[in-house]
KOLDRENLO-511153 format. One line per 2 residues: for each residue x, z, y of C-alpha. Coordinates in pm, whole numbers, plus 50000, padded with zeros to 5 digits. Layout:
N
X/Z/Y; ...
% end
This chain:
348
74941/74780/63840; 75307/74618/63913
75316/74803/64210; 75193/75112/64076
75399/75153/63772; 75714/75072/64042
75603/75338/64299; 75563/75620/64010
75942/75555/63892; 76066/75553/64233
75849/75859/64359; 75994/76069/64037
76317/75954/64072; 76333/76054/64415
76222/76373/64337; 76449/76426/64052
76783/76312/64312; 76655/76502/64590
76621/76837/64400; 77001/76760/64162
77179/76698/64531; 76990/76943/64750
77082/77222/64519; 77401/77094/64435
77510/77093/64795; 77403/77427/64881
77577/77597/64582; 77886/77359/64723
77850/77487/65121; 77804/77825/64977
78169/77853/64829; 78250/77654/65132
78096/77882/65394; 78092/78228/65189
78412/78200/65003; 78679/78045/65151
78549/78095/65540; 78468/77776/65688
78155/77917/65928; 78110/77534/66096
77782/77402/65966; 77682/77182/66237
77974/77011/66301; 77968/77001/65857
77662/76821/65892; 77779/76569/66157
78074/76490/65915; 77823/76434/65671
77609/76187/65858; 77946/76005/65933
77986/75976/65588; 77645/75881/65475
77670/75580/65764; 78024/75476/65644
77925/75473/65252; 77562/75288/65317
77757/75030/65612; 78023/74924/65257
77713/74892/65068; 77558/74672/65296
77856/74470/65346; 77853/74424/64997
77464/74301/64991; 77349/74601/64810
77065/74584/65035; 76937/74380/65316
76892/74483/65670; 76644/74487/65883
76613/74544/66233; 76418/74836/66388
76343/74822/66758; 76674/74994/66936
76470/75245/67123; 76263/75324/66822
76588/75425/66617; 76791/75592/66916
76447/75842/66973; 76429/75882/66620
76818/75977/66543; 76845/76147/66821
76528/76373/66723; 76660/76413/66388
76997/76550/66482; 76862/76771/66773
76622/76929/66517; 76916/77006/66262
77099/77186/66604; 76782/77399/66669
76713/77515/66297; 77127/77594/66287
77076/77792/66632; 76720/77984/66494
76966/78077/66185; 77192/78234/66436
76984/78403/66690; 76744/78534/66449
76694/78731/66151; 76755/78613/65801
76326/78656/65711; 76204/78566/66097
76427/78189/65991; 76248/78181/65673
75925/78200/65827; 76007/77962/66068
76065/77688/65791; 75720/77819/65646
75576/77721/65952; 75695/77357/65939
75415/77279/65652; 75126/77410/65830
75208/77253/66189; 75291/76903/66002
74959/76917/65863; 74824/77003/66207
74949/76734/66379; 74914/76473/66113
74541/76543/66124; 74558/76585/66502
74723/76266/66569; 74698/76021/66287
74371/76153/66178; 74499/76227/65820
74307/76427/65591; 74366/76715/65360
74121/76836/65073; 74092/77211/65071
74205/77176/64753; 74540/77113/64879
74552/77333/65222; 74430/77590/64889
74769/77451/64694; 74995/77508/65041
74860/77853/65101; 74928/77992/64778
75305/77826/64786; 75409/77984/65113
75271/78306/64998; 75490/78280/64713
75763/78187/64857; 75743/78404/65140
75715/78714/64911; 76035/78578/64740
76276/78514/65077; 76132/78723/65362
76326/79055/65398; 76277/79157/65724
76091/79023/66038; 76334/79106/66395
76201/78910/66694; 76311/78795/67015
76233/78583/67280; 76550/78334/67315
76517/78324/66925; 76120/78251/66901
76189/77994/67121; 76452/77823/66936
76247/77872/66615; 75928/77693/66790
76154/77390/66938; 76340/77344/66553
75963/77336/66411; 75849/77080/66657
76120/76831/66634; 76180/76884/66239
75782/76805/66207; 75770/76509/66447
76082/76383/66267; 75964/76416/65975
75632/76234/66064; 75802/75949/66205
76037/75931/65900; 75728/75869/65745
75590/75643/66004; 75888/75406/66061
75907/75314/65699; 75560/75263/65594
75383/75131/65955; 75693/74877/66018
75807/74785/65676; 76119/74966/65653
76297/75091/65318; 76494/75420/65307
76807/75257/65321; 76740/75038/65614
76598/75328/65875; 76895/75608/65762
77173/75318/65781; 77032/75256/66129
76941/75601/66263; 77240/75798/66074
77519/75701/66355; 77319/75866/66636
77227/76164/66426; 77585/76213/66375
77692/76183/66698; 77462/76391/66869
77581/76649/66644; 77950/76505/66649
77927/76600/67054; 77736/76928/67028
77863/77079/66698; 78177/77270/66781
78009/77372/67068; 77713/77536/66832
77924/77616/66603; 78142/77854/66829
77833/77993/67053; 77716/78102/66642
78061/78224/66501; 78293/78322/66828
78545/78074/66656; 78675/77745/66736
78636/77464/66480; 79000/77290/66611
79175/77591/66578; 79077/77650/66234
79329/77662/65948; 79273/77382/65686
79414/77430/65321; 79387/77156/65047
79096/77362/64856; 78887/77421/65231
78951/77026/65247; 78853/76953/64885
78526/77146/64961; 78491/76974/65267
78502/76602/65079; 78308/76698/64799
78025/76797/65019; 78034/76491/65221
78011/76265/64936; 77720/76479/64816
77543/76500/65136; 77509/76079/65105
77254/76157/64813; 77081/76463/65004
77044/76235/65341; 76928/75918/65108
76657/76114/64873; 76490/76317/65180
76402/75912/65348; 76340/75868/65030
76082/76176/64930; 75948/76145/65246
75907/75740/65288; 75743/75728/64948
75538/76032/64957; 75481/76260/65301
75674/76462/65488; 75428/76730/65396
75545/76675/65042; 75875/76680/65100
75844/77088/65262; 75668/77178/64967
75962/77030/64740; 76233/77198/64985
76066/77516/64888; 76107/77416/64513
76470/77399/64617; 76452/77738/64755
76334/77925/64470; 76582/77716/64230
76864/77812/64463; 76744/78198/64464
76724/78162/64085; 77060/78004/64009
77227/78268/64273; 77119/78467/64033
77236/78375/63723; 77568/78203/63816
77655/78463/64151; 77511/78789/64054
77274/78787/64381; 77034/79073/64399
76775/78942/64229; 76404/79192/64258
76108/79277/64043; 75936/79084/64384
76195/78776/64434; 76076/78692/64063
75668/78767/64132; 75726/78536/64449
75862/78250/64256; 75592/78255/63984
75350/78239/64268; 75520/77993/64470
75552/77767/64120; 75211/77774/64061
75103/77657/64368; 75368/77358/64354
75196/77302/64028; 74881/77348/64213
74984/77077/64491; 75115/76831/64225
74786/76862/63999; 74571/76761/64369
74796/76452/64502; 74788/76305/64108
74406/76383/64134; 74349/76206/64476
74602/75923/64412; 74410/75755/64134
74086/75765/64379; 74314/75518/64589
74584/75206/64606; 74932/75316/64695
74978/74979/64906; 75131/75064/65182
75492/75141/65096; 75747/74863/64964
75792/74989/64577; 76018/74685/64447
76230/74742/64764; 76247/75103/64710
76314/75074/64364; 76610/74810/64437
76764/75035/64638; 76722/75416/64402
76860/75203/64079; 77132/75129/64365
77246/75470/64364; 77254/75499/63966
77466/75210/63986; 77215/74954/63855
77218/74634/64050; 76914/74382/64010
76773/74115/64238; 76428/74165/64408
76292/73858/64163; 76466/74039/63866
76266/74406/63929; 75937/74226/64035
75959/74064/63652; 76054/74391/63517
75790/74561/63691; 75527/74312/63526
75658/74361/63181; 75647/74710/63289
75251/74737/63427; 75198/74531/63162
75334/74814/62899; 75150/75102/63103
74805/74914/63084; 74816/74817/62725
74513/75032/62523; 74691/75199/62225
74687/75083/61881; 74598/75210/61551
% end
């Protein structure tokens, strides 16, 4: 129960950051990209990963958490991966339509469950595979527009699902099979995702936009922007090790598709996007099969232990970010008094 009443906080709290920052920094790269014409998102997302490194190497110097060493060739593979997947999805964007790029992020949930039950023997109920089918329906109906295909662009699309879904899975892997937190594995893998895409970015970025990232024209606001959604990307890069360390990667898709339909909806309301009689039936649909998901994983969790991720070491390092510092010795004694509370019967 001490471990249990830890791993629901940190679970829900990583949910809660990962959906505030997600959306937060797309509304942000939206004014950045849209508004004031700063088309560079890969080499915007190896600034990012700079950041995130710099920020999490201060708070380690300052014993906010502890590291721990992964194998070197384990981490190189597995930043490496990570930042060539973000390249591909950026070059799918580019080389195909706006739907055919939404339907290759569909495809990510349905080929991680594949090989998750393919190679780690993991099984799904059918009342979940039930759950996922009804949310990419619903979401599909809400973002897919139009379907234009080609062959360069199919075959960017299948490389960015394969290497966002093995990424993913080894996110996953990493932290629970070799006793890793969050943290530890992005502090460690976050320099070679960065430069990977530090290397390869402008290059991307000009291939996508026909301009040069060095021979753009920085103002104050364009570098304001710029800053604001660095320091935000350091919560977006920390929840999704996070989400996916503490729950699946499979989890994680189905709450980046939450993020979608929040995005579509708040386009709505604070930009004036077209908004449609289907973009709304979508969302309902794609909501109550996120509902649906949710309802199954509660269901199935109480059938067994969650003992196999680190939930006072998680938990150390989420408070971290709300600015709450505690040793391990203090949150294992709050956790008691804590399980303690959540078991008690109730009283008349």
């Amino acid at each position: 129960m001490l471990e249990g009443s830890g791993f629901q906080l940190v679970v829900i709290g990583s949910l809660a950051l990962s959906v505030a920052s997600s959306v937060s920094i797309v509304i942000c790269n939206k004014a950045l990209i849209s508004s004031l014409g700063f088309p560079f998102a890969t080499t915007l997302t190896s600034w990012h990963l700079m950041v995130t490194f710099c920020t999490l190497h201060a708070a380690q110097c300052l014993h906010f958490f502890e590291p721990n060493s992964v194998d070197g060739k384990t981490v190189v593979v597995f930043g490496l991966l990570n930042g060539t997947s973000i390249g591909f999805l950026n070059l799918s964007l580019g080389f195909n339509s706006i739907g055919f790029y939404q339907m290759t992020k569909l495809a990510i949930i349905p080929f991680t469950v594949l090989l998750e039950t393919i190679f780690l023997k993991k099984k799904f109920s059918r009342s979940i595979k039930l759950s996922l089918l009804v949310l990419l329906i619903g979401v599909g109906i809400a973002s897919i527009t139009d379907l234009k295909l080609n062959l360069l662009g199919s075959i960017l699309s299948l490389l960015a699902i394969a290497t966002t879904c093995v990424g993913q899975i080894m996110t996953s892997t990493i932290q629970k099979r070799l006793k890793v937190s969050s943290t530890q594995l992005l502090y460690q893998s976050s320099p070679y995702q960065a430069a990977i895409l530090f290397l390869t970015g402008p290059f991307v970025d000009q291939l996508l936009t026909k301009r040069s990232v060095f021979a753009y024209s920085y103002s104050l606001v364009v570098l304001g922007f710029i800053i604001l959604s660095c320091l935000i990307a350091v919560s977006v890069n920390f929840s999704t090790f996070l989400v996916i360390g503490t729950t699946s990667p499979v989890t994680y898709q189905v709450l980046g598709h939450l993020k979608t339909c929040l995005v579509l909806s708040f386009g709505y309301i604070l930009l004036h996007d077209p908004f449609t009689v289907r973009n709304i039936i979508g969302i309902l649909i794609a909501i109550f099969g996120m509902a649906l998901y949710s309802y199954s994983c509660v269901r199935e969790a109480k059938k067994k232990s969650a003992n196999d991720v680190l939930p006072v070491l998680q938990l150390r390092e989420f408070l971290f970010v709300l600015g709450v510092q505690k040793s391990q010795a203090e949150l294992s004694s709050w956790l008691l008094r804590l399980g303690s509370l959540y078991s008690r019967p109730d009283r008349a």
